[in-house]
C-alpha positions in Angstrom: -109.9 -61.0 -18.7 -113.3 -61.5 -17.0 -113.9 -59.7 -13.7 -115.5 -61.6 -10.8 -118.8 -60.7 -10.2 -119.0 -58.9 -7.1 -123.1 -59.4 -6.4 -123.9 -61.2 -3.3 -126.8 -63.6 -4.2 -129.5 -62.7 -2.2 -133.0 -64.9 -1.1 -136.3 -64.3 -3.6 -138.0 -62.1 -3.0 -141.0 -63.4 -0.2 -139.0 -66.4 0.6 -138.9 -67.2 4.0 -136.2 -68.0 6.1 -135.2 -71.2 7.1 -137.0 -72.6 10.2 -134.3 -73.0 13.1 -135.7 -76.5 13.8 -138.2 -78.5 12.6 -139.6 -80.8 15.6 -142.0 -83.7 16.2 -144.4 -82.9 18.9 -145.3 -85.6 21.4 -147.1 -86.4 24.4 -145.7 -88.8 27.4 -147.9 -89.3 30.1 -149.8 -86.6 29.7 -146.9 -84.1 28.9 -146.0 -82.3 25.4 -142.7 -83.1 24.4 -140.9 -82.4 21.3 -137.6 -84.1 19.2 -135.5 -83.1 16.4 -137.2 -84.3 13.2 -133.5 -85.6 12.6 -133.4 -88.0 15.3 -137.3 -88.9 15.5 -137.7 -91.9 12.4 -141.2 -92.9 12.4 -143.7 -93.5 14.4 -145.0 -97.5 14.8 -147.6 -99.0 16.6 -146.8 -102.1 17.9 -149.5 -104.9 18.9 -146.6 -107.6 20.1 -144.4 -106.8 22.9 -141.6 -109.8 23.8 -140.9 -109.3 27.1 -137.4 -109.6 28.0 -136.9 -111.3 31.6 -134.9 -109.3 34.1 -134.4 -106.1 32.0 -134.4 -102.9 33.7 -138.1 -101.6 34.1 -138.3 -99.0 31.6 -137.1 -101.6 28.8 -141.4 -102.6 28.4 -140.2 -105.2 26.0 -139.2 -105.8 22.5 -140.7 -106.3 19.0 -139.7 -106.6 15.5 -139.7 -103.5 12.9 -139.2 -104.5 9.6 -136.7 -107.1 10.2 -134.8 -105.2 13.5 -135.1 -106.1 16.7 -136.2 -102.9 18.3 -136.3 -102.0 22.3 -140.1 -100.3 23.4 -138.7 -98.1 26.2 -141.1 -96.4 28.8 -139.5 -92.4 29.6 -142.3 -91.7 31.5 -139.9 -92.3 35.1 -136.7 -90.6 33.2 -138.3 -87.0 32.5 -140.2 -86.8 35.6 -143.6 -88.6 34.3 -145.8 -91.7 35.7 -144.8 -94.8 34.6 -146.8 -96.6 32.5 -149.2 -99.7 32.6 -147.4 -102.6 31.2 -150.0 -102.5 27.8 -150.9 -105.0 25.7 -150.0 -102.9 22.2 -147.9 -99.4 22.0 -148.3 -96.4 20.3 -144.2 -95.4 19.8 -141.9 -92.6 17.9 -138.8 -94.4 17.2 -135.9 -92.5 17.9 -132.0 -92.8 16.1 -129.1 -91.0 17.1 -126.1 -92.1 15.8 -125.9 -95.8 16.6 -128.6 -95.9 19.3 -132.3 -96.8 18.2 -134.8 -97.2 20.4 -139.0 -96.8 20.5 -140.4 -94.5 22.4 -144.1 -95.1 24.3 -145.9 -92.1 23.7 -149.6 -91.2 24.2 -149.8 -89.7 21.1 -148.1 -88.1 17.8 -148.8 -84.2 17.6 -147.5 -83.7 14.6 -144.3 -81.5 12.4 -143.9 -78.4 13.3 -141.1 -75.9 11.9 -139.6 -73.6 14.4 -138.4 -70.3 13.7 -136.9 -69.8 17.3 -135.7 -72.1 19.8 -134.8 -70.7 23.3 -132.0 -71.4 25.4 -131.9 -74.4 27.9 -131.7 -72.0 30.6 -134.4 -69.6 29.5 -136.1 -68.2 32.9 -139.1 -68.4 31.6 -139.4 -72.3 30.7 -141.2 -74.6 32.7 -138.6 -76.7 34.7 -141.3 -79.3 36.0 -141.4 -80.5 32.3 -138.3 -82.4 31.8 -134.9 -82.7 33.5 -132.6 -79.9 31.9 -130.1 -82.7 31.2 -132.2 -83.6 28.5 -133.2 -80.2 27.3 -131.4 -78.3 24.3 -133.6 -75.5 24.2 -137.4 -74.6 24.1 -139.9 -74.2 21.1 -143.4 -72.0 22.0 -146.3 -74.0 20.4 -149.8 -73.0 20.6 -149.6 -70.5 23.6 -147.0 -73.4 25.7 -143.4 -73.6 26.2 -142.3 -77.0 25.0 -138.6 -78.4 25.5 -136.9 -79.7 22.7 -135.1 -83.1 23.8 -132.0 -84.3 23.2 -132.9 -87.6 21.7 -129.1 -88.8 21.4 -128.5 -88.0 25.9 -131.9 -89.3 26.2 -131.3 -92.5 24.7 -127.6 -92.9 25.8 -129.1 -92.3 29.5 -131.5 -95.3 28.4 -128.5 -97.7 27.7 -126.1 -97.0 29.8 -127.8 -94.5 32.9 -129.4 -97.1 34.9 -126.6 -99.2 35.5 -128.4 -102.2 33.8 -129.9 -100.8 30.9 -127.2 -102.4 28.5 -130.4 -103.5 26.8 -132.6 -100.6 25.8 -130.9 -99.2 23.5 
């Protein structure tokens, strides 16, 4: 009869630990924002907007990825932030939670960044002027700032169904 082996595997040695999150960091009208790696898909540039008449005015219009039809939504007025100029092309991260899609106008792509600690929503510390806390799961510290981490899934549900007549945006 064999006995079980009773040693508790344990990490190599100098491996490090798991990052809590791993986040794509963003600006939005001039603010640095960061999303899930999860949720965020890609990031797409589009040069040809359709515009869709009567939509609600953060739907900016929409354009074709790769076969799907995909809403370019402005979340500039939604966290707090100017709205933008209706542009000719977009720079976008396109977002994915669950059944919702939707590309987000952003001023830029910072970049991947893992995260070994992400701070509670309500942290006393954290910057409340940079997005609504209804869309804030936590905050990551990046470069010296205190970023919050959105919740791309509320965030894009808001964008369908928050403005009453947003059925289209996401």
């Amino acid at each position: 009869m064999t006995q079980p082996d009773d040693r508790v595997s344990s990490p190599a040695v100098g491996a490090e630990p798991a990052p809590a999150v791993r986040a794509c960091l963003f600006t939005v009208s001039g603010a640095r924002l960061a999303v899930d790696v999860r949720s965020a898909r890609e990031v797409a540039l589009f040069d040809e907007l359709t515009p869709v008449p009567r939509a609600p005015r953060h739907l900016v219009g929409v354009a074709n990825l790769r076969g799907t039809v995909v809403p370019i939504v402005d979340v500039g007025p939604l966290l707090g932030r100017p709205a933008l100029r209706a542009p000719r092309s977009v720079r976008t991260l396109v977002l994915r939670e669950g059944p919702l899609l939707a590309a987000v106008v952003v001023d830029a792509v910072l970049g991947l960044e893992p995260f070994e600690a992400v701070l509670a929503p309500d942290t006393p510390d954290a910057p409340r002027d940079r997005a609504p806390s209804r869309f804030v799961t936590g905050w990551v510290s990046w470069v010296g700032e205190i970023l919050p981490l959105l919740d791309a899934g509320r965030l894009l549900a808001e964008l369908r169904t928050g403005s009453g007549n947003a059925r289209n945006a996401a």
